[in-house]
N, C-alpha and C positions, 0 to 999 in steps of 0.2 A: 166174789173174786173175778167177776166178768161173765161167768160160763153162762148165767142165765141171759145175757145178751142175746146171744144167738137163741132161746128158747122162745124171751117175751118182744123182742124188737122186730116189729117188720110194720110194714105198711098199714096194713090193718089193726094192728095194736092197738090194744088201750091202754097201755105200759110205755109207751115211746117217751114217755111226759119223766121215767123214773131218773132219778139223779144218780149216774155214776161215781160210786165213793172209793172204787178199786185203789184208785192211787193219792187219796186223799190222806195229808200226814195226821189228820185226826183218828183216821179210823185202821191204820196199819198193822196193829197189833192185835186186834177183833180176834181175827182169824189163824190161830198158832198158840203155841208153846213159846216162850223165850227162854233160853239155857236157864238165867236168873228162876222163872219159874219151876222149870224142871228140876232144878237143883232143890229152891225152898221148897216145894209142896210135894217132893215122889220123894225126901230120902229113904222111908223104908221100902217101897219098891224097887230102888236105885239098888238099896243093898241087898234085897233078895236076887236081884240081876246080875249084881256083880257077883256073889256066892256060887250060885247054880251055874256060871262060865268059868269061876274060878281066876277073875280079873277083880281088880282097884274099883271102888266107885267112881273115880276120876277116870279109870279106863272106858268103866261103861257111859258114863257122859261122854267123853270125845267118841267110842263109837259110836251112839246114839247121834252126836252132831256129824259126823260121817254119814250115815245114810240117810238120816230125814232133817236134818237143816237145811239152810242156806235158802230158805224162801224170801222174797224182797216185794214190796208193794210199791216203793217207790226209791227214787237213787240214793235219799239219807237215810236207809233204816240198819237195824241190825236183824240178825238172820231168825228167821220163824220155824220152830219146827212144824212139822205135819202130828196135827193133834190124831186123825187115827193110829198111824204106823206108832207113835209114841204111846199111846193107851195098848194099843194088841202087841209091841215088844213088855210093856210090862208085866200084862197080862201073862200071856206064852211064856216070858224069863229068856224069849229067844230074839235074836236081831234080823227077824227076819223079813222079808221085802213084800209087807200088807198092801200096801195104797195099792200097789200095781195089781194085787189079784185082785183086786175089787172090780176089775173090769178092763179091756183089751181096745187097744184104741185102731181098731180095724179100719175106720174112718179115715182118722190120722194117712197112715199109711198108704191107703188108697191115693189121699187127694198128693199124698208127696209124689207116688207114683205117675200120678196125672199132669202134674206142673212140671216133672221132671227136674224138681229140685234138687240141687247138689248135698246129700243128707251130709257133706266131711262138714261143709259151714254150719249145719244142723248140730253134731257133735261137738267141734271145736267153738260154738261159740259166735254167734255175731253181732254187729253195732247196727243198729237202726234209732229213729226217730221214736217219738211217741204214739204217732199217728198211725204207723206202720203194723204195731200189734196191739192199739186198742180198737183197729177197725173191727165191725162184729158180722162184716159179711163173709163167707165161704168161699172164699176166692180162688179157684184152682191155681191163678198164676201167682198167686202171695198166701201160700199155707201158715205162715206164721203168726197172724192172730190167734186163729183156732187153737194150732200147739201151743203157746204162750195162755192162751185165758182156759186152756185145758189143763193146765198145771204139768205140762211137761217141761217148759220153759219157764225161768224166771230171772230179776234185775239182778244182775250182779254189778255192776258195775252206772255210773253215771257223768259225763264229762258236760258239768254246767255250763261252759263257754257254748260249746258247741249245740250243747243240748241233744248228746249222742246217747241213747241206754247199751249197757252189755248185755243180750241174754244167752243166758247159758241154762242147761240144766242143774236143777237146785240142789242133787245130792246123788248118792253113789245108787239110793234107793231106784230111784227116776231114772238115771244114766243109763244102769245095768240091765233093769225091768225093761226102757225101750229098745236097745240094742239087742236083748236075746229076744224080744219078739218080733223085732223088726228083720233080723236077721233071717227066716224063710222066704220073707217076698224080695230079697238080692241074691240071695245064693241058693245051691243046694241042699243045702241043711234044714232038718225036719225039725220038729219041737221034741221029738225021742232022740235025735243025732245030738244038738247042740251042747251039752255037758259032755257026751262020749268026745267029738270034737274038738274042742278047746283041751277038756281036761289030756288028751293026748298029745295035743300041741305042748301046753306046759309039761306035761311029765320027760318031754324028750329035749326040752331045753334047758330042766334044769341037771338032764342025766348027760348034757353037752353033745349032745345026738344031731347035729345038725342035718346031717345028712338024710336021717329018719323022719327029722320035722319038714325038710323039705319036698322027700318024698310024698310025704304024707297029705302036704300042700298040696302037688300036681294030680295026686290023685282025687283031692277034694275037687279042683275047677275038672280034670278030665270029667267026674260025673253030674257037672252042672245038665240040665234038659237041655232041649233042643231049643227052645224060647229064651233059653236066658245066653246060649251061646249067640244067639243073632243080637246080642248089645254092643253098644259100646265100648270102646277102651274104656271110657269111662267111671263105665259099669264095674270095671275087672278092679279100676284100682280104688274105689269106694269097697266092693268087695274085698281089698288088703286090710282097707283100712279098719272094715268091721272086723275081723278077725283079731287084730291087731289088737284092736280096743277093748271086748271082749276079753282078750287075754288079760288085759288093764288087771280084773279084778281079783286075780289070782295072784297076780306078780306085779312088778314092778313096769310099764310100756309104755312108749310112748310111740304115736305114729306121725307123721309131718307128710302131707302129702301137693307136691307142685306139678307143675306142667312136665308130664312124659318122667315122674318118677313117683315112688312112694320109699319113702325111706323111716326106715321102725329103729329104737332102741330098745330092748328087752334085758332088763334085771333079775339073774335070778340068785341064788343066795351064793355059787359059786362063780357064775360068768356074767361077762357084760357083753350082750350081743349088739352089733351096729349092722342092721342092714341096708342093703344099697338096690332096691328093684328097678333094670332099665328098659323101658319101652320100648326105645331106639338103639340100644346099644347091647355090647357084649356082657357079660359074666366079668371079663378083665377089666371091661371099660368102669365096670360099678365098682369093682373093688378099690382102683386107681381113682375113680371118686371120692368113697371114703379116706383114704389116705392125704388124697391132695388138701380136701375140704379143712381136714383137724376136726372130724365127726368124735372121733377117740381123745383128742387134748383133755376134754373136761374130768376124763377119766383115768390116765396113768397111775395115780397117786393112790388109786382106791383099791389095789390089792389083791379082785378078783382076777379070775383071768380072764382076758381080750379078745372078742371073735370077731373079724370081719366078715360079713359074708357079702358075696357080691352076685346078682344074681339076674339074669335076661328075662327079657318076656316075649314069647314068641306071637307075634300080632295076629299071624294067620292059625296057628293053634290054640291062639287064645289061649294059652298057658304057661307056667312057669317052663323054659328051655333051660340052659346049662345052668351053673353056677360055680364060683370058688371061693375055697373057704381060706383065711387066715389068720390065725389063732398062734398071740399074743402070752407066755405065763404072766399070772399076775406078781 
């Protein structure tokens, strides 16, 4: 799948002569599970997994294809699952996130820190060439082969005219696993905080606690160290946006992030939150934002109830300043 590039290719090699078959459409299925086979050849593991969750065997396939599908070798395929994570959830009878403990992409994270790359484009998803992530050298200033032929990346998408690829991450397993480990070298957050953390963010938004969550917030960036207050704006609103995302796999979130703002929608079973973060502006000015924008239109109809929040950033404190809240019944 690439990875051995980087092991047997360099100059001195006796390997440089091997033929790269990564994205070749004869050999794309090699490497995976396809739902079809998952389906014909595990049904009685399927159904001892759906038993012991007390889910549909059709439940436990879609979440089976929720955390370890969506692998692509090349822009015509259909989705691969990851043959270990599929073997150790049937094994265990549990869904839980193997590939990633098998090892901690330290490396990774290093080189993103060093090239100073924008991890939201990381996240959400980017378009490049072919050439761009089958390169096999370690490039501080182009981290994305590595992540890509390290399987944290993969094709989602492919626009033949242009000869553009999508990579995004391949499943909720990948997403989640790199986000909460990646999440101590951006912020505060230790690997014993990050569950306390979120899980407090979510328990107070779905208890409509706005105020508590966003305290809660100010008080996260107030105990950022003294290294991480010397970043960027940047920095602060990449840190929105991890939290944000994180939040993803509990609830319903989405985060959008442009120049001098970060704005989130959060779903939770009774409120629909729309936030409005402003860099340069007030607490009013973000709420008059949402408003003006029609951030809320897509949502009138849906019943829960409505919260605006609007909210400053204070540039020389580096942290959340006032905010106000507007809250909509559904």
């Amino acid at each position: 799948t690439g990875v051995t590039k980087f092991a047997q290719v360099s100059v001195f090699s006796d390997l440089n002569q091997l033929k790269d078959i990564s994205m070749h459409s004869d050999y794309i299925n090699v490497c995976g599970i396809t739902q079809d086979e998952l389906a014909a050849n595990f049904a009685p593991e399927l159904k001892r997994i759906a038993e012991k969750n007390n889910i549909t065997e059709k439940e436990a396939i879609a979440s089976m294809k929720r955390k370890y599908d969506g692998y692509h070798f090349n822009g015509d395929t259909t989705g691969i699952f990851n043959p270990f994570s599929v073997l150790n959830a049937l094994d265990s009878l549990e869904f839980d996130y193997f590939w990633f403990q098998t090892g901690t992409p330290t490396f990774l994270v290093e080189l993103l820190k060093k090239s100073e790359y924008d991890l939201r484009k990381l996240i959400d998803g980017l378009e490049t060439q072919a050439y761009a992530f089958t390169e096999y050298r370690a490039d501080a200033n182009n981290p994305i082969p590595l992540i890509y032929q390290s399987g944290y990346l993969t094709i989602k998408d492919y626009d033949r005219e242009f000869q553009l690829y999508k990579l995004e991450f391949p499943n909720e397993e990948v997403r989640y696993g790199f986000l909460s480990f990646i999440a101590p070298f951006y912020t505060s957050i230790t690997d014993d905080d990050k569950g306390f953390y979120i899980g407090k963010f979510i328990q107070e938004l779905r208890a409509g606690k706005v105020d508590a969550f966003l305290t809660r917030l100010r008080a996260f960036f107030a105990d950022f160290p003294y290294e991480l207050n010397a970043r960027t704006e940047r920095h602060y609103q990449v840190v929105f946006y991890l939290v944000f995302k994180l939040m993803g796999q509990f609830c319903e979130a989405e985060v959008r992030s442009a120049r001098g703002r970060a704005d989130a929608v959060v779903k939770t079973k009774d409120y629909i939150y729309v936030f409005e973060f402003k860099l340069d502006g007030s607490a009013f000015d973000a709420l008059e934002q949402i408003e003006h924008t029609g951030y809320l239109i897509p949502y009138t109809a849906d019943g829960r109830q409505l919260v605006k929040v609007g909210v400053s950033f204070d540039a020389g404190e580096r942290n959340i300043g006032e905010w106000e809240i507007d809250s909509t019944p559904g």
